[in-house]
PyMOL Python script that loads the backbone (N, CA, C, O; Angstrom):
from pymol import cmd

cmd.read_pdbstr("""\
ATOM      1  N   UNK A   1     -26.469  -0.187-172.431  1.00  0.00           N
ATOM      2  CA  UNK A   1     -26.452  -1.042-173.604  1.00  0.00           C
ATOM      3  C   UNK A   1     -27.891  -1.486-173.887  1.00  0.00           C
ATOM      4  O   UNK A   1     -28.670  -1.324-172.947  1.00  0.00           O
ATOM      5  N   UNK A   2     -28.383  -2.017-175.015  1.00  0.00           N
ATOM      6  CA  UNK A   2     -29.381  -2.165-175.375  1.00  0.00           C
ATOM      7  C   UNK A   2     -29.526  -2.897-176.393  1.00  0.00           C
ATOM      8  O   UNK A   2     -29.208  -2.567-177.536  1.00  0.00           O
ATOM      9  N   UNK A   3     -30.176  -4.292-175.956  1.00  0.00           N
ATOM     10  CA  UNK A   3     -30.064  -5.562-176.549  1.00  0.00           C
ATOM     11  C   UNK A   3     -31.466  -5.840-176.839  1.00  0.00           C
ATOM     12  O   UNK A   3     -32.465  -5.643-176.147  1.00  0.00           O
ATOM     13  N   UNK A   4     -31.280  -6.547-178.493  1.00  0.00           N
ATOM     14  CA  UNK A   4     -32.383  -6.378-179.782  1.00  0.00           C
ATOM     15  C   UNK A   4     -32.231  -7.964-179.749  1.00  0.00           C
ATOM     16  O   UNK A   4     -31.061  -8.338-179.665  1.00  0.00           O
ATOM     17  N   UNK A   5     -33.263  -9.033-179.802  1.00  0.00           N
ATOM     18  CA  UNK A   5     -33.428 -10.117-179.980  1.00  0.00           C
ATOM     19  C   UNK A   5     -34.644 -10.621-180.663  1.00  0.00           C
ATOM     20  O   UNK A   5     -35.739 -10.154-180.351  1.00  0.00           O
ATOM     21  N   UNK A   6     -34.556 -11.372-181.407  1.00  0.00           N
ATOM     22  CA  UNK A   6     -35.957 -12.010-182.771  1.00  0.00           C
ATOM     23  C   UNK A   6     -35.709 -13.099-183.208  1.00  0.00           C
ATOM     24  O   UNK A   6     -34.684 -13.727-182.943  1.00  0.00           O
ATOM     25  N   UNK A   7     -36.602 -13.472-183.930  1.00  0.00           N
ATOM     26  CA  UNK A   7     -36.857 -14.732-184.951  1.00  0.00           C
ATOM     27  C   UNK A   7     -37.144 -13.625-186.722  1.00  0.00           C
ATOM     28  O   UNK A   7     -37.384 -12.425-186.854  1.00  0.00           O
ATOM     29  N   UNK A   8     -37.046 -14.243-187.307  1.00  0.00           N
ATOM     30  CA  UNK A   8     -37.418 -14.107-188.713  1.00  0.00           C
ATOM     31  C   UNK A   8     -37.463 -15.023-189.334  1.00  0.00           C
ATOM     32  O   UNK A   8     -36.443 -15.697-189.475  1.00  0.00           O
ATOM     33  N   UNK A   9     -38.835 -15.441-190.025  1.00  0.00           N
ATOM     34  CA  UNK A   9     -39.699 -16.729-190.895  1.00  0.00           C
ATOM     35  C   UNK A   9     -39.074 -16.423-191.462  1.00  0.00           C
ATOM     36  O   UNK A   9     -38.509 -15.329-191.475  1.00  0.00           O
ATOM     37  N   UNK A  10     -38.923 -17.636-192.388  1.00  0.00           N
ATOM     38  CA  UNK A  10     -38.745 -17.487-194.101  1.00  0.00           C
ATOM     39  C   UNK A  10     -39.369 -18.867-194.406  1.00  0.00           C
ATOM     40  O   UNK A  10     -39.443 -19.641-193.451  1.00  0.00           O
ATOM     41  N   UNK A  11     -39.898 -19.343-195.792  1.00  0.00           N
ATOM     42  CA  UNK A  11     -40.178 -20.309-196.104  1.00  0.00           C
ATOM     43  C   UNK A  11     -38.813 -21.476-196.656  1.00  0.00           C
ATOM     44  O   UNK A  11     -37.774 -20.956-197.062  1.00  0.00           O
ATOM     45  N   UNK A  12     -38.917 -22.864-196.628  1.00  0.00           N
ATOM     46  CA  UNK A  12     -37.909 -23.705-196.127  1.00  0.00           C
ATOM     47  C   UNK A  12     -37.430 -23.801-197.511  1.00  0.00           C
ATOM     48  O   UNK A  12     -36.264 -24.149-197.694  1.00  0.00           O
ATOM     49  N   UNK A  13     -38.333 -23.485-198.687  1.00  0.00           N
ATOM     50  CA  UNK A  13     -37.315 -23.240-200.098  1.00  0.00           C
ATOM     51  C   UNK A  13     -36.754 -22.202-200.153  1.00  0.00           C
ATOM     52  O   UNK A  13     -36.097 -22.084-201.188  1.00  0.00           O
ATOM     53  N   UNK A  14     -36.679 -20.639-198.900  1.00  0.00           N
ATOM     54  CA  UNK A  14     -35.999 -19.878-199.383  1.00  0.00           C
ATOM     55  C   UNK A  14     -34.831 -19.855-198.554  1.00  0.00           C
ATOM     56  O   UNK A  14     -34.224 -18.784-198.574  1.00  0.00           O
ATOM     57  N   UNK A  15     -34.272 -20.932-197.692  1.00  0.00           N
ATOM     58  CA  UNK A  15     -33.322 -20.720-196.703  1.00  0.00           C
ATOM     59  C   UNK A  15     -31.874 -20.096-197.124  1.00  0.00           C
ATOM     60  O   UNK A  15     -31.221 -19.192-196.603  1.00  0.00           O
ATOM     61  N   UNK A  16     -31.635 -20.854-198.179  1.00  0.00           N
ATOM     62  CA  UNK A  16     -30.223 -20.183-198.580  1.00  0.00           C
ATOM     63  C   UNK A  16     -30.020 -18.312-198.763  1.00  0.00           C
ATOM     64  O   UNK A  16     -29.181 -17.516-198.339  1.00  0.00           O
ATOM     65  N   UNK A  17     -31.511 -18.157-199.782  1.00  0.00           N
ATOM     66  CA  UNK A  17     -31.502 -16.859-199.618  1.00  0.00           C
ATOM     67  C   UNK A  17     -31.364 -15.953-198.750  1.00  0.00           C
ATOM     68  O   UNK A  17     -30.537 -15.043-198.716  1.00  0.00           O
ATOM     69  N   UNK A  18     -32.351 -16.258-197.898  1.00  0.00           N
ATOM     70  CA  UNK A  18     -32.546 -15.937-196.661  1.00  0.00           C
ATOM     71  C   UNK A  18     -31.289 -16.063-195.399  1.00  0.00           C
ATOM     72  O   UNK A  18     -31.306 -15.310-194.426  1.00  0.00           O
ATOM     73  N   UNK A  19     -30.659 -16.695-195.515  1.00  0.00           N
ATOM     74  CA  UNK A  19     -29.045 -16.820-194.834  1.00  0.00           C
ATOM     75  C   UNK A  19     -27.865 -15.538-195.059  1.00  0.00           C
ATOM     76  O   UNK A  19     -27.103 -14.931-194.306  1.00  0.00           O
ATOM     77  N   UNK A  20     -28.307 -15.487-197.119  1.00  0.00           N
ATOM     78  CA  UNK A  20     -27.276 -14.669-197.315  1.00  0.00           C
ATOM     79  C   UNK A  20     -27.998 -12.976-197.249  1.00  0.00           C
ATOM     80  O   UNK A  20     -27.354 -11.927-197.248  1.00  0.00           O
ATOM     81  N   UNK A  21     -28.947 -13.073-197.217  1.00  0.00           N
ATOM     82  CA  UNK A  21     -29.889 -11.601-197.301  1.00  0.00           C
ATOM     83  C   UNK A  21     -29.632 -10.668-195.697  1.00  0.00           C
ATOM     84  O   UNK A  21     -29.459  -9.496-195.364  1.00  0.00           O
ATOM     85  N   UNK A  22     -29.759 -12.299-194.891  1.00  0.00           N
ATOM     86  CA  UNK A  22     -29.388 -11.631-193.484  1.00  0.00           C
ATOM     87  C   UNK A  22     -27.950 -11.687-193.023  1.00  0.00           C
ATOM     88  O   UNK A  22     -27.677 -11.170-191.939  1.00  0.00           O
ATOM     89  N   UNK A  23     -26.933 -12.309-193.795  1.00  0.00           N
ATOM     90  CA  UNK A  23     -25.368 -12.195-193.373  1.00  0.00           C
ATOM     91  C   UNK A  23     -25.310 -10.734-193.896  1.00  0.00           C
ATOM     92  O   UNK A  23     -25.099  -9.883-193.031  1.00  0.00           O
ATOM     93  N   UNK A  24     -25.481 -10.267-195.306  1.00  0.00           N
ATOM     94  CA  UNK A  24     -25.494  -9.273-195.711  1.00  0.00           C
ATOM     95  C   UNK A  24     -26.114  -8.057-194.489  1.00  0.00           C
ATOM     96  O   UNK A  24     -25.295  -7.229-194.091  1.00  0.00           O
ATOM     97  N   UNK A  25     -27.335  -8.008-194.022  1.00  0.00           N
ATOM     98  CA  UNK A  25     -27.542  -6.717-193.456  1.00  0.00           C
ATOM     99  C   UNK A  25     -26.681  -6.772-192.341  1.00  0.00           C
ATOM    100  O   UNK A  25     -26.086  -5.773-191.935  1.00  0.00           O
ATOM    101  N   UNK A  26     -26.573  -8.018-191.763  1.00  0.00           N
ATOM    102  CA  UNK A  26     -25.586  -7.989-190.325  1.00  0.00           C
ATOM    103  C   UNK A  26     -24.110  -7.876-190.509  1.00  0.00           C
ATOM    104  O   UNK A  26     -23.360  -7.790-189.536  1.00  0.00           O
ATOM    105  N   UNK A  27     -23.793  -7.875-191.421  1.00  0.00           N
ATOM    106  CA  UNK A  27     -22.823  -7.184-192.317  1.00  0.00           C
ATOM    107  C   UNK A  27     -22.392  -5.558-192.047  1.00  0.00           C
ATOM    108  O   UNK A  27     -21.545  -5.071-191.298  1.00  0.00           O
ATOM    109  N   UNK A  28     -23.494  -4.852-193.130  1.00  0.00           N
ATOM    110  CA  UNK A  28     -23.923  -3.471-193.049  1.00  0.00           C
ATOM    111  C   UNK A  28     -24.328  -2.769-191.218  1.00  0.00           C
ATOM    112  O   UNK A  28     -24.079  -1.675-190.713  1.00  0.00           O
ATOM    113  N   UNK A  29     -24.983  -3.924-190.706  1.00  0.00           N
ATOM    114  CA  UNK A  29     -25.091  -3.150-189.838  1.00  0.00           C
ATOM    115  C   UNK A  29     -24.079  -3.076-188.887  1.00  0.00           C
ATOM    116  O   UNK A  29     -24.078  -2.044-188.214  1.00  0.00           O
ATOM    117  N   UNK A  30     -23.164  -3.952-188.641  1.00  0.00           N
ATOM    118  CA  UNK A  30     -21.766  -3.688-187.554  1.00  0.00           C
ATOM    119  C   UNK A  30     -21.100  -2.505-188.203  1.00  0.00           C
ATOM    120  O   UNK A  30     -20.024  -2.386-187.616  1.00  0.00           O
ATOM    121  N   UNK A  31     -21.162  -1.953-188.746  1.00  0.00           N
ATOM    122  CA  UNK A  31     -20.500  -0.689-189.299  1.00  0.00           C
ATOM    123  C   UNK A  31     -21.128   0.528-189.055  1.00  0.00           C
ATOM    124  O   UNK A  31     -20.631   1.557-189.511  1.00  0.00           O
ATOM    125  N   UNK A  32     -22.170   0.556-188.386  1.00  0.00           N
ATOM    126  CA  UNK A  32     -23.053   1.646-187.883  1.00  0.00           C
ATOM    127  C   UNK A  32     -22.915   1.925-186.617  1.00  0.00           C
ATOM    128  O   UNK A  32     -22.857   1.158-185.656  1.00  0.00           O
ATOM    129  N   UNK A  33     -22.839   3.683-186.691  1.00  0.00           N
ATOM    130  CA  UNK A  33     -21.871   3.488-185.006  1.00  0.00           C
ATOM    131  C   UNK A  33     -22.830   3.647-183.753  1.00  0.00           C
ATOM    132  O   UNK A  33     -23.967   4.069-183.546  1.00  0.00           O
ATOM    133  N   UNK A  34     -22.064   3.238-183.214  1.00  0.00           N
ATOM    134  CA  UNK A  34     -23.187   2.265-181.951  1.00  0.00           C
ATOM    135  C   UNK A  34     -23.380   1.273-181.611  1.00  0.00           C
ATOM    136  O   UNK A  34     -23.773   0.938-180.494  1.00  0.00           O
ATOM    137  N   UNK A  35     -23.058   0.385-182.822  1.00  0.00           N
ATOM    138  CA  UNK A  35     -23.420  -1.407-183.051  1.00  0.00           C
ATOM    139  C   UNK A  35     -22.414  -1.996-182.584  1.00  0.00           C
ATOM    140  O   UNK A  35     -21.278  -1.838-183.032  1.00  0.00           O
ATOM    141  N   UNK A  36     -22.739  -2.816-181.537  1.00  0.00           N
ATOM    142  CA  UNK A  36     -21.407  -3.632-180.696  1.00  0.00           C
ATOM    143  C   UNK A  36     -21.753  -4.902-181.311  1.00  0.00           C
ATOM    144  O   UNK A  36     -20.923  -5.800-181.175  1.00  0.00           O
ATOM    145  N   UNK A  37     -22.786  -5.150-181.944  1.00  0.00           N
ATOM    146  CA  UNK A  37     -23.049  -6.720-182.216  1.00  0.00           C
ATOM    147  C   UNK A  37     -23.903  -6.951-182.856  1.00  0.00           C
ATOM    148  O   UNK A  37     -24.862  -6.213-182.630  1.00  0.00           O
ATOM    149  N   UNK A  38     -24.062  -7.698-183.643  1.00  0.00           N
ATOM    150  CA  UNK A  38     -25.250  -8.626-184.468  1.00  0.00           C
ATOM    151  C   UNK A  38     -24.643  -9.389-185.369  1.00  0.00           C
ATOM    152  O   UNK A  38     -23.862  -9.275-186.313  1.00  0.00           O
ATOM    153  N   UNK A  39     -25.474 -10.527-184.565  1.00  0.00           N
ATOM    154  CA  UNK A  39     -25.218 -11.828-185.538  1.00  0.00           C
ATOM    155  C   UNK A  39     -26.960 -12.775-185.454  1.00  0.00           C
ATOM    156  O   UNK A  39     -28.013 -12.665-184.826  1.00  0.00           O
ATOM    157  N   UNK A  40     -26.450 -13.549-186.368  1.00  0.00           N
ATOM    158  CA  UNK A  40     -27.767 -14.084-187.344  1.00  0.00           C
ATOM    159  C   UNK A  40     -27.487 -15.577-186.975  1.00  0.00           C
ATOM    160  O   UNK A  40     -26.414 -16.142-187.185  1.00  0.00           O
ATOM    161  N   UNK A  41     -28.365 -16.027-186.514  1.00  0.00           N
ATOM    162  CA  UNK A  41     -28.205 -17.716-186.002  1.00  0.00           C
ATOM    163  C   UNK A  41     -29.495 -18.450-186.685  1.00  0.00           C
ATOM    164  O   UNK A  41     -30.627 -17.981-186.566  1.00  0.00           O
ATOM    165  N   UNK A  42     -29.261 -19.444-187.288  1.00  0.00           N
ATOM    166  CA  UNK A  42     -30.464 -20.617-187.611  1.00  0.00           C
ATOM    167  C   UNK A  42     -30.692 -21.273-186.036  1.00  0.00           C
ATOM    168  O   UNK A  42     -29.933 -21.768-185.203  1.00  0.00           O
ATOM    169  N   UNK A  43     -32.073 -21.011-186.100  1.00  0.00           N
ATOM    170  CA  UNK A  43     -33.276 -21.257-185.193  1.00  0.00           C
ATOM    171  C   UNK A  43     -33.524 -23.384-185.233  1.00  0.00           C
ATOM    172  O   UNK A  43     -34.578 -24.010-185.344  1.00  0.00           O
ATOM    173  N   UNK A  44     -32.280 -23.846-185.110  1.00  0.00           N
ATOM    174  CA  UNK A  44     -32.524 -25.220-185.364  1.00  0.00           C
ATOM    175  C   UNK A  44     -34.454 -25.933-184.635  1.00  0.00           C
ATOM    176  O   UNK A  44     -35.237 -26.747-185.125  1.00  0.00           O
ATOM    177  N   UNK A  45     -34.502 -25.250-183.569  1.00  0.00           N
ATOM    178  CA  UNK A  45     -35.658 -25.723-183.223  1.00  0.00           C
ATOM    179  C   UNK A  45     -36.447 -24.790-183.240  1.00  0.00           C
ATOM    180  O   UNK A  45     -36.786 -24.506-182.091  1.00  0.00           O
ATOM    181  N   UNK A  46     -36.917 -24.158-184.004  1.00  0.00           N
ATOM    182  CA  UNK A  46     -37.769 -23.558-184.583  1.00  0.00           C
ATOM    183  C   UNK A  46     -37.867 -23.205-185.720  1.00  0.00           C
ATOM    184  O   UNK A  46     -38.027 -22.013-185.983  1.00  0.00           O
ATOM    185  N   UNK A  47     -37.788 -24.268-186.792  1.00  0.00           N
ATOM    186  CA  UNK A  47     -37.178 -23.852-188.438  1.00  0.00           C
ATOM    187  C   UNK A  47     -38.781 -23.766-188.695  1.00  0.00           C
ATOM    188  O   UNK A  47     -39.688 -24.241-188.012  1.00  0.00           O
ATOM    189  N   UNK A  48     -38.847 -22.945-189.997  1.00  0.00           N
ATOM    190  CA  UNK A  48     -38.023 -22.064-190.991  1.00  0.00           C
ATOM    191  C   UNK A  48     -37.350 -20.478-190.112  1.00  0.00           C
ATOM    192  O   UNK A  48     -37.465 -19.301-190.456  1.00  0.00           O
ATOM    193  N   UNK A  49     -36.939 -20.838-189.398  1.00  0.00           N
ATOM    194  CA  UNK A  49     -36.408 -19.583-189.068  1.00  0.00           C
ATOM    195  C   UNK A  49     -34.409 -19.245-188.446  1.00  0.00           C
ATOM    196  O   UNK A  49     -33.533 -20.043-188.114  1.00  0.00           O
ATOM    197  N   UNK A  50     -34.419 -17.544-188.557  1.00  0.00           N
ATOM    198  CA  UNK A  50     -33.495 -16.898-187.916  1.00  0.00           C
ATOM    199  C   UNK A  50     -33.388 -15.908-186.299  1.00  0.00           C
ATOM    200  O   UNK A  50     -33.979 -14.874-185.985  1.00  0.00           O
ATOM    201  N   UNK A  51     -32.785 -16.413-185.834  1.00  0.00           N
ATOM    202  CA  UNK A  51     -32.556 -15.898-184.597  1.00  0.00           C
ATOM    203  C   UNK A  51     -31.583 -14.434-185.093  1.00  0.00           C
ATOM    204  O   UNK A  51     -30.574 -14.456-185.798  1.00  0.00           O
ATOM    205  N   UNK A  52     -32.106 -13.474-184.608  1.00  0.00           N
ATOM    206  CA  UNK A  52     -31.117 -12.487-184.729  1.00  0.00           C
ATOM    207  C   UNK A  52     -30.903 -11.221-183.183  1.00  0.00           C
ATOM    208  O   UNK A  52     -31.831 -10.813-182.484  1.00  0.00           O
ATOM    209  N   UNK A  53     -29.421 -10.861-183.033  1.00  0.00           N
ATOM    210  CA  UNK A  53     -29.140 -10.753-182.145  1.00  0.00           C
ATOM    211  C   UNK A  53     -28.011  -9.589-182.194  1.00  0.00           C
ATOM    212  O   UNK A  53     -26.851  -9.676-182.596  1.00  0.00           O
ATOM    213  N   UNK A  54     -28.710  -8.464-181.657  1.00  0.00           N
ATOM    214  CA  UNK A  54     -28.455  -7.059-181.825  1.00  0.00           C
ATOM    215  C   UNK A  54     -27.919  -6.328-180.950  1.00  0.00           C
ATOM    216  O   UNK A  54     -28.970  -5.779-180.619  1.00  0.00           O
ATOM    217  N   UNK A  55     -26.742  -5.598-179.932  1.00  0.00           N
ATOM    218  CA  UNK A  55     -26.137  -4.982-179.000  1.00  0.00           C
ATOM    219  C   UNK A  55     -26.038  -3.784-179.892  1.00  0.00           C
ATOM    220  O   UNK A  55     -25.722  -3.713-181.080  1.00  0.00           O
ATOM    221  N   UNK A  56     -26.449  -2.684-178.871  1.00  0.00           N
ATOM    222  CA  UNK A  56     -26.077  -1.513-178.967  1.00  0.00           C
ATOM    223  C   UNK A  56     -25.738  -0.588-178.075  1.00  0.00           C
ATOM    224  O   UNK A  56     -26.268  -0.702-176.970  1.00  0.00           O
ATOM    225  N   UNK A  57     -24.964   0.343-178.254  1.00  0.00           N
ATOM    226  CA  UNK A  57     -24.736   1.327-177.241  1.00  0.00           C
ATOM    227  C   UNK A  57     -25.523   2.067-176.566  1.00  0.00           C
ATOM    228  O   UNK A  57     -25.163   2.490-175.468  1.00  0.00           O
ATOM    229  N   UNK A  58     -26.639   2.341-177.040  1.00  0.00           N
ATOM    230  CA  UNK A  58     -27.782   3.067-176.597  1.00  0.00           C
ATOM    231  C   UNK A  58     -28.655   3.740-177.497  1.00  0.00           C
ATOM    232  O   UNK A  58     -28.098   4.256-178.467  1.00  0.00           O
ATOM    233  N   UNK A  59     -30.599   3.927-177.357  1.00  0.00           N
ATOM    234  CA  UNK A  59     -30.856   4.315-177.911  1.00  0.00           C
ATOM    235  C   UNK A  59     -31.228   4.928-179.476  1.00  0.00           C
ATOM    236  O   UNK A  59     -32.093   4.570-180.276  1.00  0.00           O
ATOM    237  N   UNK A  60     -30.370   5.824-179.541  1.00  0.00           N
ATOM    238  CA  UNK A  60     -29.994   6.712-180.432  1.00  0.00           C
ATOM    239  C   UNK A  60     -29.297   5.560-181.755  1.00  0.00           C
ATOM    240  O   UNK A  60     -29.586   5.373-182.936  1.00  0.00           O
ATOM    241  N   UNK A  61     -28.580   5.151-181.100  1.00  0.00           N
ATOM    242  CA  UNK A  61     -28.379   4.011-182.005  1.00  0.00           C
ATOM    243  C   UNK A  61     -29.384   3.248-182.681  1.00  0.00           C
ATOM    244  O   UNK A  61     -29.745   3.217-183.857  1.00  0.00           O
ATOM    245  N   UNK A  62     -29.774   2.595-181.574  1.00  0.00           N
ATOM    246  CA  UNK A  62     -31.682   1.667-182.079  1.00  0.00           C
ATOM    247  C   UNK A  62     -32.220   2.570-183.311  1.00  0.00           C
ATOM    248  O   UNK A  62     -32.356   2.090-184.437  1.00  0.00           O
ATOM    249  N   UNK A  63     -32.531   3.996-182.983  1.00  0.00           N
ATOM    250  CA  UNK A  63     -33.460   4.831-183.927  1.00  0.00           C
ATOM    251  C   UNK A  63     -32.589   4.716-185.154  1.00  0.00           C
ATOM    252  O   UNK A  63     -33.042   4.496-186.277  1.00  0.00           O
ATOM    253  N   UNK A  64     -31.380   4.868-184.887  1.00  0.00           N
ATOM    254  CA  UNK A  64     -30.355   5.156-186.623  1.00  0.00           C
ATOM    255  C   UNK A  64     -30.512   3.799-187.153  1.00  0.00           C
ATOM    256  O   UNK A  64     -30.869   3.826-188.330  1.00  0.00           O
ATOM    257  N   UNK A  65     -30.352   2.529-186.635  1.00  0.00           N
ATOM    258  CA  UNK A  65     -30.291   1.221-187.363  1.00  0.00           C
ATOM    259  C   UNK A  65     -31.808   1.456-188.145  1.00  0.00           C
ATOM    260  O   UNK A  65     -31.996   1.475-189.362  1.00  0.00           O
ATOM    261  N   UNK A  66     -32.871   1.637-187.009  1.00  0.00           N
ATOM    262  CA  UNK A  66     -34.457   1.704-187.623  1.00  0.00           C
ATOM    263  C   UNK A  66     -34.424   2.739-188.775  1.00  0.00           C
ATOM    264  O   UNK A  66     -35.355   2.578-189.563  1.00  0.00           O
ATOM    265  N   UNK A  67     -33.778   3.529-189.004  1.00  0.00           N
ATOM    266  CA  UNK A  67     -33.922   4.359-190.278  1.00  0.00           C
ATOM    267  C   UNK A  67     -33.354   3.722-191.431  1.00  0.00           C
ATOM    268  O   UNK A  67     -33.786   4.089-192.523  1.00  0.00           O
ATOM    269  N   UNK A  68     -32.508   2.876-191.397  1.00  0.00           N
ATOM    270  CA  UNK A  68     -31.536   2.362-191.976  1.00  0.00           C
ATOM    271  C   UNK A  68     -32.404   1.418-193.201  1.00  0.00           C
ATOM    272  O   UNK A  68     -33.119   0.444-192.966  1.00  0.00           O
ATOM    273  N   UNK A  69     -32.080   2.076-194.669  1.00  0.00           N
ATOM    274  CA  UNK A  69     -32.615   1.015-196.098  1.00  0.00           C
ATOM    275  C   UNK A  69     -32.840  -0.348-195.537  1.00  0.00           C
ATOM    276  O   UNK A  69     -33.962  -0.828-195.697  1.00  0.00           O
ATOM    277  N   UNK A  70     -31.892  -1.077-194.870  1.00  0.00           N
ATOM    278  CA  UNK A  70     -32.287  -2.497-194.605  1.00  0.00           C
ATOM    279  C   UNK A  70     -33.333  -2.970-193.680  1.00  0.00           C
ATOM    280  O   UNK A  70     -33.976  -4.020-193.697  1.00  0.00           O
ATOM    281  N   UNK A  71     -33.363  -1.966-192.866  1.00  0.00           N
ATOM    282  CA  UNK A  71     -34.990  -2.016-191.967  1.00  0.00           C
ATOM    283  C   UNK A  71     -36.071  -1.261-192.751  1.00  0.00           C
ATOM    284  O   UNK A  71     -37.217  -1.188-192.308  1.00  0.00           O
TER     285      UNK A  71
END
""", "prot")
cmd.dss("prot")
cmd.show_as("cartoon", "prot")
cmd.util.cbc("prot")
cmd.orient("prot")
């Protein structure tokens, strides 16, 4: 398995956007096969930001998400 973990800035007037921009790809991306997981968490102590949090089956997977329009 192979576990993807981050932050992503955004500025504090664009939070809403930025909430739904990343529900949306974590959305798209549980449907990609390989993807056991991702979800998108507000970074309470570290704002303006998103925690995001990625399981995969292996590899091969990683490279297909990285090709992927939303990356």
């Amino acid at each position: 398995m192979i576990i993807v973990h981050g932050f992503v800035s955004y500025r504090h007037a664009s939070r809403e956007r930025a909430g739904q921009l990343f529900h949306e790809i974590a959305r798209t991306a549980r449907l990609e096969p390989g993807c056991l997981r991702y979800d998108v968490f507000l970074a309470v102590t570290l704002e303006p930001s998103l925690f995001l949090l990625q399981e995969l089956d292996n590899l091969d997977a990683l490279s297909s998400h990285f090709r992927t329009e939303d990356m």
